[in-house]
N, C-alpha and C positions, 0 to 999 in steps of 0.2 A: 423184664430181663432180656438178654441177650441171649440169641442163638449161639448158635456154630456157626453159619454164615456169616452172619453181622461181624462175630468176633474176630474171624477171618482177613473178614476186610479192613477192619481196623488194623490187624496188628499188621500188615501188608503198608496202610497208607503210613502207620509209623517207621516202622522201617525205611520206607523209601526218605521220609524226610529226612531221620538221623541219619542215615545214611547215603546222602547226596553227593557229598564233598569224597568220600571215599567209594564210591561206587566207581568210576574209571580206574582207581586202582586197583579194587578188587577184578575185576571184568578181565585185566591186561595181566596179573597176576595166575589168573586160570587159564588164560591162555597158553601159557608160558608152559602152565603146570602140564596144559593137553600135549602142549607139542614137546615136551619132553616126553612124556608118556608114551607117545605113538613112535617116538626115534626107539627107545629102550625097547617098546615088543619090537617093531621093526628088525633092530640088532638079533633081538633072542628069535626071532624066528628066522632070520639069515644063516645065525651060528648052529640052528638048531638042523636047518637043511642042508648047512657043509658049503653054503654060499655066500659065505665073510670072504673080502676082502681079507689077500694072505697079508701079513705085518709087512710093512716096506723099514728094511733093511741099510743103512747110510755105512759107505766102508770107508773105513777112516784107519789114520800109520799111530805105531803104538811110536809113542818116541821115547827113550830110557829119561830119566832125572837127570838133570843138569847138562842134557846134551842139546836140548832145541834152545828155540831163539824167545826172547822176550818179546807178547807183543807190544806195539805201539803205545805210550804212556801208563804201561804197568811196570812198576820194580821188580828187578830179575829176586830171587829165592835168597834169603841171607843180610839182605841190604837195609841199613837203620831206615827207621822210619822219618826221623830229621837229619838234610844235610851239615 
């Protein structure tokens, strides 16, 4: 009969076989999973000591309906879809 050990090691040598062809992607997969991981505590521990980066704010002109300009090879507001 088999031990514990012995069985150990078997189920370890199988694995690695069936698992050969997908072993780089699982590897690069959990990578991925770690360094997300570490950016999300990262953030919650930034946000949580009040040292987030404040929101960067873009100031932009409000312009009414039908007063600004069309841009470049868009159809202005109204106009058939075939000439």
């Amino acid at each position: 009969m088999f031990g514990l050990s012995e069985f150990a090691i078997i189920l370890i040598v199988v694995i690695a076989v069936i698992g050969m062809k997908k072993l780089p992607e699982l590897t690069r997969s959990a990578g991925k999973a770690a360094r997300i991981l570490q950016a999300e505590a990262r953030a919650a521990k930034d946000e949580e000591a009040g040292t987030a980066p404040a929101p960067r704010v873009v100031q932009g002109e409000i312009v009414p309906p039908g007063t600004g300009t069309t841009p470049p090879g868009a159809r202005a507001a109204g106009t058939p879809d075939h000439p």
